[in-house]
BALOBA-1460 file (C-alpha; in Angstrom, 3 decimals):
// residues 163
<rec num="1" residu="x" x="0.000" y="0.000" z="0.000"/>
<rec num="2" residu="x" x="2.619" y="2.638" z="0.666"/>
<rec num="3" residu="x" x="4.493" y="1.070" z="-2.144"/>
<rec num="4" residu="x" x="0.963" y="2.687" z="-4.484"/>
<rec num="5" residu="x" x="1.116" y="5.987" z="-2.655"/>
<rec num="6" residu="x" x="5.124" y="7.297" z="-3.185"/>
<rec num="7" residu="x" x="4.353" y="5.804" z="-6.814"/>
<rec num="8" residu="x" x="1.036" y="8.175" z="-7.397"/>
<rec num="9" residu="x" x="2.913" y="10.693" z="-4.936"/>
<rec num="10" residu="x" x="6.001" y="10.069" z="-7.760"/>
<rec num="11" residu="x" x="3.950" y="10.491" z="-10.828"/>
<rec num="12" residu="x" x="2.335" y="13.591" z="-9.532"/>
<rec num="13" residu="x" x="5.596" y="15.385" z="-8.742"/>
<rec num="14" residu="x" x="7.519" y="14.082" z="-12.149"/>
<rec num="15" residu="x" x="4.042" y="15.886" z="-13.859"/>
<rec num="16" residu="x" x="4.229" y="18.921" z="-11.673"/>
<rec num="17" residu="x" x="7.587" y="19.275" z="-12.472"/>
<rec num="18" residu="x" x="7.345" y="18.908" z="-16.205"/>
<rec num="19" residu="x" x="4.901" y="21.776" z="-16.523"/>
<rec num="20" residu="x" x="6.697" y="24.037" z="-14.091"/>
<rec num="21" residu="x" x="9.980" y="23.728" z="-16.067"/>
<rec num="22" residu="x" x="8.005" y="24.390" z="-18.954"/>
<rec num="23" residu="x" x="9.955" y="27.429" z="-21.373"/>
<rec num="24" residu="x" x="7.689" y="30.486" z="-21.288"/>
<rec num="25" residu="x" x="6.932" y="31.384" z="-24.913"/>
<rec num="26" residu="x" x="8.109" y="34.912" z="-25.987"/>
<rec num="27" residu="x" x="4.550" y="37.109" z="-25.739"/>
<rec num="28" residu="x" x="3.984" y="39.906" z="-28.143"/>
<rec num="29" residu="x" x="3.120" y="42.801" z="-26.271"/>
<rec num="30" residu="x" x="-0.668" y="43.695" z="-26.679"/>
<rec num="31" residu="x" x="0.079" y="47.728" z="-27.524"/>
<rec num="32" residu="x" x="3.061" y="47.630" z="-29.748"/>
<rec num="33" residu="x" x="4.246" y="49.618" z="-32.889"/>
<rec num="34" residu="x" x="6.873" y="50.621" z="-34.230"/>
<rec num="35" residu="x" x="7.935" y="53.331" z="-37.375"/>
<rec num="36" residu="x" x="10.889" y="53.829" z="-38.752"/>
<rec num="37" residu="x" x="11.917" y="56.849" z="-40.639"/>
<rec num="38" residu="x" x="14.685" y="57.130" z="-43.241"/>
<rec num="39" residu="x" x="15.328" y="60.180" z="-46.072"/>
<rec num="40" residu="x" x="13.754" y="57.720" z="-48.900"/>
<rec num="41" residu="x" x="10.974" y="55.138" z="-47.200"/>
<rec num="42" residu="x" x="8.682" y="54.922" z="-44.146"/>
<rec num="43" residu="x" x="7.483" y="52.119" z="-42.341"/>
<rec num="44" residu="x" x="4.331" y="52.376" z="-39.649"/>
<rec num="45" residu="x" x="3.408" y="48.396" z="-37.895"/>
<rec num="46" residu="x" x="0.570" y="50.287" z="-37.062"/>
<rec num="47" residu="x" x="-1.088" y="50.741" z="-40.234"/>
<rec num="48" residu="x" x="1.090" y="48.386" z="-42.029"/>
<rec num="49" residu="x" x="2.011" y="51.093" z="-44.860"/>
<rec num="50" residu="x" x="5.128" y="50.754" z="-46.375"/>
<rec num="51" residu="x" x="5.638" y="54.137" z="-48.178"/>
<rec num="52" residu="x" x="8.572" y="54.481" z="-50.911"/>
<rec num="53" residu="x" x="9.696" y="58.508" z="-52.032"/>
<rec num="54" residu="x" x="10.336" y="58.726" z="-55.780"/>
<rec num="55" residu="x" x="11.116" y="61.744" z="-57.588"/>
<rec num="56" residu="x" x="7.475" y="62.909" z="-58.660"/>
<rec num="57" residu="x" x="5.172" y="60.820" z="-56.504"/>
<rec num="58" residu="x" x="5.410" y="58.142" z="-53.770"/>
<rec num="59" residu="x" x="4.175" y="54.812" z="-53.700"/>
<rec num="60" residu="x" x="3.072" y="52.701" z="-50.805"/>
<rec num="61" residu="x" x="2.193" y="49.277" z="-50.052"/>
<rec num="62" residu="x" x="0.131" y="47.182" z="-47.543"/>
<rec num="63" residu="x" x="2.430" y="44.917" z="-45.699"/>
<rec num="64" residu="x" x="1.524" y="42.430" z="-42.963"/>
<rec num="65" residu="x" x="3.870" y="41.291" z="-40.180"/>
<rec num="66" residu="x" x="3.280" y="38.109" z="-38.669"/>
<rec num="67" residu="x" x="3.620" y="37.266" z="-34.902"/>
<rec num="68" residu="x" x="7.084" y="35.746" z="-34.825"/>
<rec num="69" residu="x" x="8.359" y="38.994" z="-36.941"/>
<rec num="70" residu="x" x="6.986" y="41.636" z="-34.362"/>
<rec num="71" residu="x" x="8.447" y="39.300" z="-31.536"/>
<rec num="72" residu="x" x="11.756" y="39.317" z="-33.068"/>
<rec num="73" residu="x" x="11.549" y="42.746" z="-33.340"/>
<rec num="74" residu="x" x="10.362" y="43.208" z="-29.939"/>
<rec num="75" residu="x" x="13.125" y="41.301" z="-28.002"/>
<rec num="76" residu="x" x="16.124" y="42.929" z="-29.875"/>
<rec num="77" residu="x" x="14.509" y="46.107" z="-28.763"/>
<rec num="78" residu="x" x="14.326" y="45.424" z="-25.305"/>
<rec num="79" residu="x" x="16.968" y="43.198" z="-25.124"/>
<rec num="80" residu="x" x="19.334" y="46.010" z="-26.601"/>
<rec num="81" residu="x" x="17.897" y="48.382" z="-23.841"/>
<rec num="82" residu="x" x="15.962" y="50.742" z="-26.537"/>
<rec num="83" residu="x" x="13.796" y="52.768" z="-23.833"/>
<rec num="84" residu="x" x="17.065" y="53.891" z="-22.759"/>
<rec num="85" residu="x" x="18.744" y="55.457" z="-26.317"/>
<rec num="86" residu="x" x="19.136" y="58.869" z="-26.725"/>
<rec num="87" residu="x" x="16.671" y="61.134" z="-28.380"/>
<rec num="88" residu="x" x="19.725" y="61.741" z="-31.309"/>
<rec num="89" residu="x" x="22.316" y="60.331" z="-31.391"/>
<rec num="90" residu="x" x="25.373" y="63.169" z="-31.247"/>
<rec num="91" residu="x" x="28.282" y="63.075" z="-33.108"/>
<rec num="92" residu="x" x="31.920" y="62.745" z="-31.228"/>
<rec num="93" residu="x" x="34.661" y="65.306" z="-31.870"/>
<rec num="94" residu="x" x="37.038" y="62.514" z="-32.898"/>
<rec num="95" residu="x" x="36.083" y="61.072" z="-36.117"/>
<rec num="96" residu="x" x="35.060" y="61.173" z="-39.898"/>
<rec num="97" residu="x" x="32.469" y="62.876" z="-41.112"/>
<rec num="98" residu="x" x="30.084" y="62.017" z="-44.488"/>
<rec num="99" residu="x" x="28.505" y="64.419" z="-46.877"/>
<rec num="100" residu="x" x="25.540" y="64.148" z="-48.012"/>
<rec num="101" residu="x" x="24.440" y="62.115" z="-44.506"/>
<rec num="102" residu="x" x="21.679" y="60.455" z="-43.907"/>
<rec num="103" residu="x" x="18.722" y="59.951" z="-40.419"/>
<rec num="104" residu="x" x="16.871" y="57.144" z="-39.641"/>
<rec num="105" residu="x" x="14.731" y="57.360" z="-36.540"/>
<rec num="106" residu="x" x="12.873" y="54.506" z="-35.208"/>
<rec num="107" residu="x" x="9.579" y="55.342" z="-32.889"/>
<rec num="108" residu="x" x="8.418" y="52.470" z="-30.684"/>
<rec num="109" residu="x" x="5.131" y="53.047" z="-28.650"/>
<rec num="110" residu="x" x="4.012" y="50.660" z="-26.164"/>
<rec num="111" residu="x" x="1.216" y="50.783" z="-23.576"/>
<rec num="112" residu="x" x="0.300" y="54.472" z="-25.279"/>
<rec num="113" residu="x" x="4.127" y="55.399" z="-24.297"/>
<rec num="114" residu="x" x="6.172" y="56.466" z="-27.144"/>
<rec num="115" residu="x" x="9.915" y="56.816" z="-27.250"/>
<rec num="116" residu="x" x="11.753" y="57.810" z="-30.520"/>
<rec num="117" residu="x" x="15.467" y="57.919" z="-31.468"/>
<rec num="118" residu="x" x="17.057" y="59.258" z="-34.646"/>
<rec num="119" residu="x" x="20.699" y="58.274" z="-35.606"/>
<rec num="120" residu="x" x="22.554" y="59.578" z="-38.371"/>
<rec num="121" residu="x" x="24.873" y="58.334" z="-40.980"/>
<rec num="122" residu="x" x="26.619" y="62.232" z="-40.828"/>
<rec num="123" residu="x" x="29.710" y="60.935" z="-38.498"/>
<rec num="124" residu="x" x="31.319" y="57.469" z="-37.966"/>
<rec num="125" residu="x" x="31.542" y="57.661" z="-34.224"/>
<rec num="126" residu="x" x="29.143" y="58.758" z="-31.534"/>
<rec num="127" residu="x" x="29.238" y="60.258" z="-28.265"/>
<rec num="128" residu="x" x="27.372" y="56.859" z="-27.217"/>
<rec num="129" residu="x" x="28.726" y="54.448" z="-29.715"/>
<rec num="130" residu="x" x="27.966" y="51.416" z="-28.300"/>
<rec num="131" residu="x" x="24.113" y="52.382" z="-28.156"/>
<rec num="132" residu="x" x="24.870" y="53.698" z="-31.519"/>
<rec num="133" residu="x" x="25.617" y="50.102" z="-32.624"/>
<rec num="134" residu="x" x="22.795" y="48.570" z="-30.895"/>
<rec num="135" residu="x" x="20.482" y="50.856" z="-32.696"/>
<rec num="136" residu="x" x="21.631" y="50.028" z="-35.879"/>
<rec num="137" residu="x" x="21.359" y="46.451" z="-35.436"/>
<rec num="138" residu="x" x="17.603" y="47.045" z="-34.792"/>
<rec num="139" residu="x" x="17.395" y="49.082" z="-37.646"/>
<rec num="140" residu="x" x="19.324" y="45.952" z="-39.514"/>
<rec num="141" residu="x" x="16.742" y="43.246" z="-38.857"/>
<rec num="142" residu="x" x="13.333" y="45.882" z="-39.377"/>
<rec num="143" residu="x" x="15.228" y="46.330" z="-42.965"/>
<rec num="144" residu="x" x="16.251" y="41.945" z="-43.471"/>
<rec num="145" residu="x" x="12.113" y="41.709" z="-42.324"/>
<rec num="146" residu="x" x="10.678" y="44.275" z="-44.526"/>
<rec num="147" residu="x" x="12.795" y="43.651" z="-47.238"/>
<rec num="148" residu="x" x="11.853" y="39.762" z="-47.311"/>
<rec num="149" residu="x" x="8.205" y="40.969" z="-47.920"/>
<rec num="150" residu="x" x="7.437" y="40.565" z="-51.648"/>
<rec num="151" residu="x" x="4.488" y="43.612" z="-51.710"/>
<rec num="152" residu="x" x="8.035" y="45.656" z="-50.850"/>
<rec num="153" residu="x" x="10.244" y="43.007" z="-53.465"/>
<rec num="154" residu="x" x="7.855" y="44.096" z="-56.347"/>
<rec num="155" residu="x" x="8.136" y="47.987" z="-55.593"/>
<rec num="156" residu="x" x="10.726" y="49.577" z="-58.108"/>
<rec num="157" residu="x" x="13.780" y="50.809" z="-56.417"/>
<rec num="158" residu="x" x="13.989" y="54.790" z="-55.266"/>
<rec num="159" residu="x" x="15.447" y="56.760" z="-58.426"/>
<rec num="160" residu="x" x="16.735" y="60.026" z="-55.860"/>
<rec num="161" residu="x" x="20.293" y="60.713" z="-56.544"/>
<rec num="162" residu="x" x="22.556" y="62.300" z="-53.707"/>
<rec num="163" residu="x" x="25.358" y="63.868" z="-54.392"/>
């Protein structure tokens, strides 16, 4: 008889234990968006409108994100400490500087709070480089996302010229 019980006492712990060790699945946060802005295309999660400048008139496209997408984004940003970037990013005194320069700014807004951060392609190093970095590697995989989207695949490429 006691032999039954640690066995059913056994079994209940081993199933206990199974679901308690269970991995938590990464959650996409209910209120998230994000935009990013660059001198030649916008991008709202929002809305889902891709928008492309030409010289003339600007085209955009519909384009849907699934979950796993917005969760990658997600993680890098919070994982890479984005609600603590800069507003700009400011150039250092020591370093090279690029003519004609470009800004991208990425706005995330979550929970109705909205935090935005531009960085600019103007100088090679910045007062906080290593944030710097980290925002360009979110600014990487929003671009290796949107890019893999063929509604953005089929658009014709910008025809600005910068000199």
């Amino acid at each position: 008889m006691n032999r039954k019980y640690f066995n059913l006492i056994s079994i209940l712990f081993l199933i206990w234990f199974m679901f308690s060790c269970e991995t938590k699945k990464t959650q996409t946060l209910k209120d998230f968006s994000f935009r990013i802005i660059e001198t030649t295309s916008e991008f709202d999660s929002k809305t889902g409108k891709y928008t492309r400048q030409y010289i003339g008139k600007d085209s955009s496209v519909n384009v849907k994100l699934d979950e796993k997408e917005v969760q990658q984004i997600q993680k890098l940003i919070v994982d890479l400490d984005f609600k603590n970037f800069p507003e700009k990013f400011e150039c250092s005194k020591n370093g090279s500087f690029t003519l004609p320069s470009f800004d991208t700014t990425i706005e995330i807004s979550i929970n109705g709070k909205v935090k935005k951060t531009t960085n600019t392609s103007f100088c090679d190093t910045k007062v906080q480089q290593n944030m710097a970095d980290d925002f360009e590697k979110i600014a990487i995989e929003i671009h290796r996302i949107l890019n893999s989207k063929k509604e953005i695949k089929n658009m014709r490429q910008c025809d600005m010229i910068f000199m």
